[in-house]
C-alpha positions in Angstrom: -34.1 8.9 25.1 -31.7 5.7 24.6 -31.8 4.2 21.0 -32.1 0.9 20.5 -29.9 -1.0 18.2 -32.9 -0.5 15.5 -33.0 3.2 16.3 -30.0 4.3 15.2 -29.7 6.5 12.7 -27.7 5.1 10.4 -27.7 6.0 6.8 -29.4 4.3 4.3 -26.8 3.1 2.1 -24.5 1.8 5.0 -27.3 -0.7 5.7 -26.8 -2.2 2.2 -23.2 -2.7 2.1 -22.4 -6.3 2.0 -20.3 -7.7 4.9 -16.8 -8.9 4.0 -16.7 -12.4 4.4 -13.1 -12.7 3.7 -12.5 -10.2 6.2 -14.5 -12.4 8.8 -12.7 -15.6 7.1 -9.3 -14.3 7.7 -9.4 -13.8 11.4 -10.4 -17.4 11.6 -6.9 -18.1 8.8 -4.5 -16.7 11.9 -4.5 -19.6 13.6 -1.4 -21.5 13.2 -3.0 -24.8 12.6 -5.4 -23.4 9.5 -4.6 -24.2 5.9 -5.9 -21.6 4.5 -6.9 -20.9 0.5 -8.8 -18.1 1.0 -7.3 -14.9 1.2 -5.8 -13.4 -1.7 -2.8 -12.8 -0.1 0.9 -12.3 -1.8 3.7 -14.3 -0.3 5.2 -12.9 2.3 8.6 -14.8 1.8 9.2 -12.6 -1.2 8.4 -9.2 0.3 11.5 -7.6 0.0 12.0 -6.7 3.5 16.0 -6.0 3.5 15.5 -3.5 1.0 12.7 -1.6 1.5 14.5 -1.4 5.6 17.5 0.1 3.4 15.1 2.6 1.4 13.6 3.4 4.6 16.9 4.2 5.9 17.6 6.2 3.1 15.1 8.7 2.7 15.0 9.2 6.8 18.1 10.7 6.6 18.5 12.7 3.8 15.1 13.8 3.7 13.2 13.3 7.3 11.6 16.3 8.1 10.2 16.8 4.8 8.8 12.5 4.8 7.2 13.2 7.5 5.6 16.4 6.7 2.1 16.7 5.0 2.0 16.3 1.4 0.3 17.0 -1.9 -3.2 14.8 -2.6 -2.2 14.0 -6.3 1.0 12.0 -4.5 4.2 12.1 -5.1 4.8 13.3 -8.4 8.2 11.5 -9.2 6.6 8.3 -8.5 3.6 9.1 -10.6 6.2 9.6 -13.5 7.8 6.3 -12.7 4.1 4.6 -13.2 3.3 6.7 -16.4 7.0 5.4 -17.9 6.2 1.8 -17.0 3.1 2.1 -18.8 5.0 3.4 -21.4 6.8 0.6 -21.6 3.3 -1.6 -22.0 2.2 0.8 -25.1 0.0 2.9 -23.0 1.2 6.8 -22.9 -0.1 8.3 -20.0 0.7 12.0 -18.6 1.8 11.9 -15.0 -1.0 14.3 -14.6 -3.1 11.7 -15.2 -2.3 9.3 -12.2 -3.5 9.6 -8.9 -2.0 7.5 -6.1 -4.6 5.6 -3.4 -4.8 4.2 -0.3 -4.3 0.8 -2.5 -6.6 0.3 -5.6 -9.4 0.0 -3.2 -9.4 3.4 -2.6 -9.5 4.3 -5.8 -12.7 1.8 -6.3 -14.2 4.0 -3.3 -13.2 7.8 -4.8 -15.2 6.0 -8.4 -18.2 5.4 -6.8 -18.0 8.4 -5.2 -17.8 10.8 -8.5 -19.8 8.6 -11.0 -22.5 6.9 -8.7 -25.9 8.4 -8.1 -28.8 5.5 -6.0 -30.0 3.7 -8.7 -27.5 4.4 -11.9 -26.6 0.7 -13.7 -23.4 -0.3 -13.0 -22.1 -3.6 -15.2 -20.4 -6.2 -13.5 -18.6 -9.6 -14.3 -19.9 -12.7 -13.3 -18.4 -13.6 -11.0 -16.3 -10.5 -10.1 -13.9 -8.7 -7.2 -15.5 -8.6 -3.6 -14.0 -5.2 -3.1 -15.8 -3.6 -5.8 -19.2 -4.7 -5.1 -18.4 -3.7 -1.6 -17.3 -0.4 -2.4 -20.2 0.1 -5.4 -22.9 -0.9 -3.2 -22.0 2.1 -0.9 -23.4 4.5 -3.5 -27.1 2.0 -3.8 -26.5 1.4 -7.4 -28.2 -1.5 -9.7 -26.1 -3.9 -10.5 -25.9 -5.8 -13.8 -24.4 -9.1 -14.6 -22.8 -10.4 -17.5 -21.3 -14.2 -17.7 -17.4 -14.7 -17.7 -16.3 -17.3 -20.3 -13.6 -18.9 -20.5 -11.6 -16.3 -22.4 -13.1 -13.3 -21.2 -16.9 -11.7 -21.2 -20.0 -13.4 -23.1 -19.5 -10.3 -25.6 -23.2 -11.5 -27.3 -24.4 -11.0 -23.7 -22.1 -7.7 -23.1 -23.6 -6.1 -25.9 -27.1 -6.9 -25.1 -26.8 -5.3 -21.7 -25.2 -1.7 -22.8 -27.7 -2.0 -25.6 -30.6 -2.3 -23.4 -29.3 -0.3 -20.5 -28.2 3.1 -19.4 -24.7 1.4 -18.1 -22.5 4.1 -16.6 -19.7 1.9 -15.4 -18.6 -1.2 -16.4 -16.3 -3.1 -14.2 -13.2 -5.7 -15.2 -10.5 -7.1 -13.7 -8.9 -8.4 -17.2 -6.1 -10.0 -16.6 -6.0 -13.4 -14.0 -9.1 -11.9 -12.9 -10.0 -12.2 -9.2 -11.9 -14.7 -8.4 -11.8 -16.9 -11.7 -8.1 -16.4 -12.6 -9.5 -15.7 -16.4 -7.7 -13.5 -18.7 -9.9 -11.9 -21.2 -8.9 -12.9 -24.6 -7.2 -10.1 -26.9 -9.6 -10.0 -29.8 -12.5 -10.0 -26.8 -10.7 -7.3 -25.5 -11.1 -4.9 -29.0 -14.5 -5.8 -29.5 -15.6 -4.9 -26.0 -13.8 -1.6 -26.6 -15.4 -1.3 -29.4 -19.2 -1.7 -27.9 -17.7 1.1 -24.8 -16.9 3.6 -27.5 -20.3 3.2 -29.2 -22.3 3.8 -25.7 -21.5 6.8 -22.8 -20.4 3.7 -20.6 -17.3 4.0 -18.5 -14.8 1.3 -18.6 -13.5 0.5 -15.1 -10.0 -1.6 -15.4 -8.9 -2.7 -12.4 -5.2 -4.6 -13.0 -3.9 -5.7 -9.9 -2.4 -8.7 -11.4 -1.2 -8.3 -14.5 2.5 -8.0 -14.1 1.7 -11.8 -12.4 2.2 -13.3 -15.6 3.2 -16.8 -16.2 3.4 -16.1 -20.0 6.2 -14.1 -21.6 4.0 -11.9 -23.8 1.4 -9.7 -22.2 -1.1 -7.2 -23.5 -1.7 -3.5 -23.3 -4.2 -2.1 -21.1 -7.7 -2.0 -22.4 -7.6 1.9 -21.7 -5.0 2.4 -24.7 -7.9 1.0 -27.0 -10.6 3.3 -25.5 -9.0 6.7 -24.6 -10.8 9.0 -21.9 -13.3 6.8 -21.9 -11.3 4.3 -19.6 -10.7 4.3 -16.3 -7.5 2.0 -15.1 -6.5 1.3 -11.3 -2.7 -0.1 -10.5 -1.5 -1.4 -6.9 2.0 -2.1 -5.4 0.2 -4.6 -3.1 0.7 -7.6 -5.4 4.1 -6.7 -6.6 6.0 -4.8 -3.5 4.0 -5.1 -0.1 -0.1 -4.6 0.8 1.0 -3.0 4.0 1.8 -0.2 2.4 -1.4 1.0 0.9 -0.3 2.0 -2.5 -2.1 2.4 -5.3 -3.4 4.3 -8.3 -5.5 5.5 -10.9 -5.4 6.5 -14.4 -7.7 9.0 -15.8 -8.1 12.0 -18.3 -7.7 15.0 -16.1 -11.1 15.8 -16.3 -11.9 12.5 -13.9 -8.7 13.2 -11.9 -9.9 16.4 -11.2 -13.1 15.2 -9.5 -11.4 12.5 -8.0 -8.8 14.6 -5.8 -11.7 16.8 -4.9 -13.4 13.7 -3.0 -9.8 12.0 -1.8 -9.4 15.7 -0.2 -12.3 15.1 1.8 -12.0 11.8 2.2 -7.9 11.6 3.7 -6.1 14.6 2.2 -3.4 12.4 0.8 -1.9 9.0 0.8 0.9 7.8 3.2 3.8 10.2 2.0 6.1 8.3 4.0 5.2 4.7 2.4 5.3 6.5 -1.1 8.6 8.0 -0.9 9.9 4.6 0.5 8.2 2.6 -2.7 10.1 5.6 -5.2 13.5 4.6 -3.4 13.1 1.4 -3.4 12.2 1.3 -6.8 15.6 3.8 -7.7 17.7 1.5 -6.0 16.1 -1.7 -7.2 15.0 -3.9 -10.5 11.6 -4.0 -9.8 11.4 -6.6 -13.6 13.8 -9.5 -11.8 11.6 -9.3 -8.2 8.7 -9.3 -10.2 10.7 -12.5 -12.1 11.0 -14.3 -8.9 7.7 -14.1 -7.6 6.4 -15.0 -11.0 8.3 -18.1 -11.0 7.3 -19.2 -7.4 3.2 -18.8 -7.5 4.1 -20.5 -11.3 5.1 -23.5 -9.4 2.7 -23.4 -6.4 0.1 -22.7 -9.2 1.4 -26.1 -10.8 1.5 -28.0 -7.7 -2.0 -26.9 -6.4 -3.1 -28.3 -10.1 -1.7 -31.4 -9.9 -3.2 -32.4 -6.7 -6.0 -31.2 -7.6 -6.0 -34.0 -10.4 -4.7 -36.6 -7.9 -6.9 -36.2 -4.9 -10.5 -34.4 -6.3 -13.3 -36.3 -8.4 -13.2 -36.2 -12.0 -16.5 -34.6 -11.9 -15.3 -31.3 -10.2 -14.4 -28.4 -13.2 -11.6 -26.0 -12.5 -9.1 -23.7 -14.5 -5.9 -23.4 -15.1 -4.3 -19.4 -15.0 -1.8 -18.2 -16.9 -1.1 -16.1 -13.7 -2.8 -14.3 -11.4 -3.4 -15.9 -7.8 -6.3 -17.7 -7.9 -7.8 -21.5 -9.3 -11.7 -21.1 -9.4 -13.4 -24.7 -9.6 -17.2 -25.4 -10.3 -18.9 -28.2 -8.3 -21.7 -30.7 -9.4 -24.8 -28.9 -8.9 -25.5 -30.6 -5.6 -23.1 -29.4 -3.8 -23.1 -26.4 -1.5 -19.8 -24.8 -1.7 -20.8 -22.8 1.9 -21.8 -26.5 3.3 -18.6 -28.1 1.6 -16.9 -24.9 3.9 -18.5 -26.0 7.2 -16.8 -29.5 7.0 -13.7 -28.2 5.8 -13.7 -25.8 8.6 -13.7 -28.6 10.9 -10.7 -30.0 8.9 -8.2 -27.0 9.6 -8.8 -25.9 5.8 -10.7 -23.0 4.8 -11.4 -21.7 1.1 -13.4 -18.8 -0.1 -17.5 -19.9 -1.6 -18.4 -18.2 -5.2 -21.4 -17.0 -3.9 -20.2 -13.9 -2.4 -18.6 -12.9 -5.9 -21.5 -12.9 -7.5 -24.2 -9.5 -7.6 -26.9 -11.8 -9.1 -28.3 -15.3 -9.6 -25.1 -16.6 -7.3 -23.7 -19.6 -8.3 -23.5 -21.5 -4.7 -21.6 -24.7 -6.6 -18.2 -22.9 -7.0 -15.5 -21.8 -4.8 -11.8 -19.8 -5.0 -8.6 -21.4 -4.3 -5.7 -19.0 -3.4 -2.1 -20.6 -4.2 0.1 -17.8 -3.5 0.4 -17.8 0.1 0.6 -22.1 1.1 3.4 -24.1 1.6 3.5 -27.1 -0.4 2.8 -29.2 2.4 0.1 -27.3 3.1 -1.4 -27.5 -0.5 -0.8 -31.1 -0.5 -2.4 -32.0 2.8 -5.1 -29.3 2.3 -6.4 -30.5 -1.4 -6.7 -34.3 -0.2 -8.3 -33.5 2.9 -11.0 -31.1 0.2 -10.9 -34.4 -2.1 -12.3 -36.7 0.5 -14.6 -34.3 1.5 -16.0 -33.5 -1.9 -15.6 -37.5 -2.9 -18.3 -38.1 0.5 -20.7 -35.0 -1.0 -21.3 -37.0 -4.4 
């Protein structure tokens, strides 16, 4: 008997996974003629083409057969002890037994869900907070939880309340430049929330894809080194080398890594083995600190530039921040505007941005939106802020 549409038999959980809008949205940001602020996209002017083509070069010939060969599932273990000594570096020690390397960090959000999340378990999110992790969460029909983002980090009054009150299992963070907001979480924030963790069976999720993208000279360890095993920290190359690749990584006590190879075996076997021995020789034969340098200094400055016309071209009455780093300006709207309305006419425009709404896992906030600066000419920032000025100038 043909099945209809409604027939099929798909699984319960898939029919709760929310869609990707910025997938949707960036099929709409190839067309030449877009100014897009919407995807968080790295620059592609500073991926460093020449020499990953010479590392690629490189490892084909003095090591093909065995590149192109199936590999281990913990990854490469060389580059794993490149990580674990950059880490070192930060204050954090970390066995390379300890990492595991992803299909990018989103992987690694996947293989988390998978070990930790039963239907209905309470997992603790940001508000707002990544896309990619609600997406990959909701697979495994959790309930969410909320708590607010301030300006420096969690409401750790309202952070405490919630693990108090709850059976949390996971709490999720993106702690430095945090995507969508661009917030940092405040140091002293960042010891009493470990210190709330340590007093509850909660997990901490860290997930620092941006933290080397630091306008600042002085950074901060990862939250892990002030909670132990109870920490769970995710790394990616896509911000710093080259998304394409699919690199990424997480940190665990062996116990967790254990679990998670077990369900990455199932899931792929192992990562690309050819794009990790590529990143290890390109990061042999290159100073991964001055690249990081350059691209710092460039989204610095397209980060500054998107600010200032921002004060030049938008209403005094429209709220955003300013990042210390990171990709992203989040701004908050008068309370009668409809940042997916404000979207429509801006569509129409040639400019596209990304609407807080999607970010959020409850009581969504439909006045805010996400700016990316990264990945826009300065023409294009110019031209593409007025034209949201006017816009947002005709919706008061």
């Amino acid at each position: 008997m043909q099945q209809n549409e409604n027939e099929l038999l798909f699984s319960e959980r898939v029919k709760h996974i929310p869609k990707s809008f910025l997938r949707e949205i960036l099929k709409v940001t190839s067309q030449p003629d877009i100014i897009s602020f919407a995807g968080g996209l790295p620059n592609p002017e500073f991926f460093p083409v020449e020499a990953i083509k010479a590392a690629s070069k490189k490892v084909l010939e003095n090591d093909g057969k065995n590149v192109l060969q199936y590999a281990v599932s913990e990854g490469y273990y060389p580059l794993r002890k490149y990580i674990a000594e950059r880490y070192a570096q930060k204050g954090l020690e970390v066995d390379p037994e300890e990492i595991l390397i992803t299909n990018g960090s989103q992987q690694a959000l996947d293989l988390v869900g998978k070990i930790f999340i039963d239907p209905g378990d309470h997992i603790l999110m940001e508000r707002p907070s990544y896309l990619g992790a609600i997406q990959a969460f909701s697979l495994y029909q959790p309930t969410f939880l909320g708590v607010d983002l301030l300006g420096d980090g969690i409401d750790l009054n309202g952070f405490r309340k919630v693990i108090r009150d709850n059976a949390v299992k996971l709490f999720y963070t993106v702690p430095n430049f945090q995507n969508p907001t661009g917030i940092s979480c405040a140091e002293h924030k960042r010891e009493e929330m470990a210190k709330i963790i340590l007093q509850s069976n909660t997990l901490l999720v860290e997930d620092d894809p941006y933290g080397d993208i630091n306008f600042k000279e002085e950074s901060v360890p990862p939250v892990k080194k002030l909670i132990g095993k109870q920490g769970i920290l995710l790394g990616s190359f896509s911000k710093i080398i080259s998304p394409g690749m699919r690199l990424g990584w997480v940190v665990a006590e062996k116990r967790i890594i254990e679990k998670l190879l077990l369900v990455k075996q199932a899931s792929d076997l192992h990562s690309n083995f050819l794009s990790q021995r590529i990143i290890y020789q390109y990061l042999l034969d290159n100073d991964l600190d001055r690249h990081i340098t350059t691209i710092k200094e460039a989204y610095r400055k397209q980060k500054n530039f998107m600010i200032e016309m921002i004060e030049k071209h938008f209403p005094k009455q429209i709220n955003y921040n300013d990042p210390e780093g990171g990709m992203f300006v989040w701004l908050k709207l008068p309370a009668k505007i409809n940042a997916f309305q404000l979207l429509e006419c801006a569509a129409k425009e040639k400019v596209v941005f990304v609407p807080g709404e999607i970010f959020y896992v409850d009581r969504a906030e439909k006045n805010t939106l996400r700016l990316n600066f990264s990945n826009s000419t300065a023409p294009q920032i110019e031209k593409g802020i007025e034209i949201m000025g006017k816009l947002l100038a005709k919706a008061l």
